[in-house]
C-alpha positions in Angstrom: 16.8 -29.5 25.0 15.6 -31.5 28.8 17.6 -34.2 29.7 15.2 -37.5 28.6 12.8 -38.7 30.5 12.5 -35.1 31.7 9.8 -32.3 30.5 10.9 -28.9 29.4 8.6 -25.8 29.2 8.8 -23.9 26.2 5.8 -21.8 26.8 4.6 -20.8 30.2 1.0 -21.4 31.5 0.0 -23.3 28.8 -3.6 -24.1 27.0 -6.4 -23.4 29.7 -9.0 -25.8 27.5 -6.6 -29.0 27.9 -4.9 -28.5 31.0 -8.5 -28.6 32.7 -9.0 -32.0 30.3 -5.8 -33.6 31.2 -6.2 -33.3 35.4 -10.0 -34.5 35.4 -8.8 -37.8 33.3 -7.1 -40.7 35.8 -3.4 -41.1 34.9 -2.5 -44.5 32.7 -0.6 -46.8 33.3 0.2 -48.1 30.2 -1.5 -46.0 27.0 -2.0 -47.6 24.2 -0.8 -46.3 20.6 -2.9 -45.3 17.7 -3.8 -47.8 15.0 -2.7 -45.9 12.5 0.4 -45.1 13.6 1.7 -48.9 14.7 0.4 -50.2 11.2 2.3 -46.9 9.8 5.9 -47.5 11.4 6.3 -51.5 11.4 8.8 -52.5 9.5 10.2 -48.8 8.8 13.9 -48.6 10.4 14.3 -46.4 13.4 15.4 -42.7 13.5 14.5 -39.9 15.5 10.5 -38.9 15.4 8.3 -35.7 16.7 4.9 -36.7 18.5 2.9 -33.3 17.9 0.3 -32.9 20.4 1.2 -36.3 22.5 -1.3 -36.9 25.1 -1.3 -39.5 27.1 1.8 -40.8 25.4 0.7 -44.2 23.9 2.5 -43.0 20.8 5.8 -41.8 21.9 5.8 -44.7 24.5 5.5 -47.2 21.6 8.0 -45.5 19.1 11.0 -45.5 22.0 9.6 -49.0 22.8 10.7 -49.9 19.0 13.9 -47.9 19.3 13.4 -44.2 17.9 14.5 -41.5 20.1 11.0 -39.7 20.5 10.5 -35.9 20.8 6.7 -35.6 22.2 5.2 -31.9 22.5 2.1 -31.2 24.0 0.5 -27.9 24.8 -0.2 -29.4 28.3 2.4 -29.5 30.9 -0.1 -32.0 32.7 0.3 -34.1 29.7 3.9 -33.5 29.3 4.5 -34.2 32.9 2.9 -37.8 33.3 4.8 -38.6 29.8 8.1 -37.7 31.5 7.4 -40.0 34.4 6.0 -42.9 32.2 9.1 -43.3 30.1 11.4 -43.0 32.9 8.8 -46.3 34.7 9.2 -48.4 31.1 12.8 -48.2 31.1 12.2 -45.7 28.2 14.0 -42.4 29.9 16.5 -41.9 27.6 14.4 -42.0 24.3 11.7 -39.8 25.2 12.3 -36.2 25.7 8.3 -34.4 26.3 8.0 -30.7 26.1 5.0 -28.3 26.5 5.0 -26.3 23.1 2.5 -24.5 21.4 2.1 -25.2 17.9 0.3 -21.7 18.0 3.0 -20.2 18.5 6.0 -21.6 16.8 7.3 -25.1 15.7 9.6 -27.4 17.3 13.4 -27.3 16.1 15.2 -30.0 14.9 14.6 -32.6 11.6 12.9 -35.9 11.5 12.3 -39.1 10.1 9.5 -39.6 11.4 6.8 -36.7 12.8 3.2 -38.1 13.4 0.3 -35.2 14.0 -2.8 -37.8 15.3 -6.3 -35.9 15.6 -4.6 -32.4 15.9 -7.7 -31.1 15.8 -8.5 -28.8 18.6 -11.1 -25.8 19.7 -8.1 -23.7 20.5 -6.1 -20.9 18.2 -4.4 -22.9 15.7 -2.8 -22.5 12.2 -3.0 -26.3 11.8 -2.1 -26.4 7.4 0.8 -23.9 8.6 1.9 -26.1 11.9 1.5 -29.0 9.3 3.6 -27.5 6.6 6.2 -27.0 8.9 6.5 -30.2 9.8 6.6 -31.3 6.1 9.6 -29.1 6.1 11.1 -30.5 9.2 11.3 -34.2 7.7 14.7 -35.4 6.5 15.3 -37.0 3.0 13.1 -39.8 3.1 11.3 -38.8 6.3 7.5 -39.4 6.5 4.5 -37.5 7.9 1.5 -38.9 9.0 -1.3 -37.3 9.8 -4.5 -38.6 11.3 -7.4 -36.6 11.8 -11.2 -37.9 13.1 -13.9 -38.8 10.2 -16.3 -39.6 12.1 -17.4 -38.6 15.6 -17.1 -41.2 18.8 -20.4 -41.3 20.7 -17.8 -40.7 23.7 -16.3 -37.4 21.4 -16.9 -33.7 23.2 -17.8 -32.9 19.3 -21.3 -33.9 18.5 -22.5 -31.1 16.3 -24.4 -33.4 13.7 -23.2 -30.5 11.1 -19.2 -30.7 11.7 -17.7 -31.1 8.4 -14.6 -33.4 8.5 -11.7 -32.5 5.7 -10.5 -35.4 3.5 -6.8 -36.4 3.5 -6.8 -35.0 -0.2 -8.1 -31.3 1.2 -5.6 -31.8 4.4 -2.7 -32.3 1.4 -4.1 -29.5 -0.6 -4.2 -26.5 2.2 -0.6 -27.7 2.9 0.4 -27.5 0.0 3.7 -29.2 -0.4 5.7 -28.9 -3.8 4.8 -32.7 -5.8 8.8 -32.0 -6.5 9.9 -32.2 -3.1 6.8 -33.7 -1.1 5.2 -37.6 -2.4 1.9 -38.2 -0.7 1.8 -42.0 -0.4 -1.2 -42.4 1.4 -4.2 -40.9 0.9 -8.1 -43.0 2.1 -10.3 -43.0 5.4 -10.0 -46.1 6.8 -12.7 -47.7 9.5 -12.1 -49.7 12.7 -13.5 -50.2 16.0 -12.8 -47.4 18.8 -13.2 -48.1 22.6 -13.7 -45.4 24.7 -12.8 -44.4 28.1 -15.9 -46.1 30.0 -15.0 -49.6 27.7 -17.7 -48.8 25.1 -16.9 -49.4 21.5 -18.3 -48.0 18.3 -16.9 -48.1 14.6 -15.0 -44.6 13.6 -13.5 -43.5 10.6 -10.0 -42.0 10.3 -8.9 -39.4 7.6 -5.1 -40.7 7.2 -2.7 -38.6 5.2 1.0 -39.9 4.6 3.7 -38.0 2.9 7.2 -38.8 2.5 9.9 -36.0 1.5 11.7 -37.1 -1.7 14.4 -34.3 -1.8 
């Protein structure tokens, strides 16, 4: 593992699809975190959490903010990079360690408490139910994984085939397919709210949000 608050390359080169998205969008200052994930974690005690597929960072920013020591990967190094350099500007150095990885290819090491996958959902070559299952397996006794995925398309969203098909959380759960014995999904629903895109507009999106929690 990098020293925190510094980026380690697992895979040179990287994904050529994002690391032409991530240059052509303005570095931010302060990224927000997902919905889903703050009303997910509030209240749940602090341990150490994977961010899988980070992005800007609003997520793994938020979870150090809150006091989990935050493993973010991104297939990016552009990503990764400007993740590295925003923890160490919050104060947030030593609880954020970013690393390009691709999921693609193999899975982080390591066990969790916490591993949050949010809109992993990506044009590129990806097993996602195997990268998924692998982080079921990752989670500690008690650990949680949540998964959000888009139900809905943003007007802003590069998908706007009017014939995408969007998985439920149930058929997420169900090409995992995690042993009921070991594996308790406690959330399962899609979920509306209001979305702002990068210009400022809003529109109403649904999310598909799946949460499992390892029992044993």
């Amino acid at each position: 593992m990098c020293p925190r608050g510094r980026f380690e390359r697992f895979r040179p080169g990287g994904n050529d699809h994002f690391e032409g998205v991530h240059p052509a969008r303005p570095a931010v200052g302060a990224p927000r975190p997902n919905a889903r994930l703050t009303e997910t974690v509030t209240g749940l005690p602090a341990g150490d959490a994977l961010d899988l597929g980070c992005g800007a960072g609003g997520d793994a920013l938020w979870l150090a903010g809150q006091g989990w020591q935050v493993t973010a990967v991104d297939i990016s190094a552009v990503a990764v990079e400007r993740l590295a350099a925003l923890a160490r500007s919050h104060g947030l150095g030593e609880r954020v360690t970013a690393m390009t990885y691709d999921l693609h290819e193999s899975f982080p090491p390591g066990t969790f408490d916490l591993i949050s996958a949010h809109y992993l959902q990506t044009p590129c070559d990806l097993d996602r139910a195997a990268a998924l299952r692998s982080a079921a397996h990752a989670l500690r006794p008690g650990g949680r994984l949540l998964v959000v995925d888009h139900g809905s398309a943003a007007p802003w969203s590069w998908q706007q085939d009017p014939d995408t098909r969007y998985p439920s959380p149930q058929e997420v759960a169900a090409d995992i397919g995690l042993a009921p014995e070991t594996w308790t999904v406690e959330r399962a629903d899609a979920p509306r709210r209001i979305a702002t895109g990068p210009d400022g507009r809003t529109a109403e999106v649904t999310d598909h949000v799946l949460l499992v929690r390892r029992t044993a």
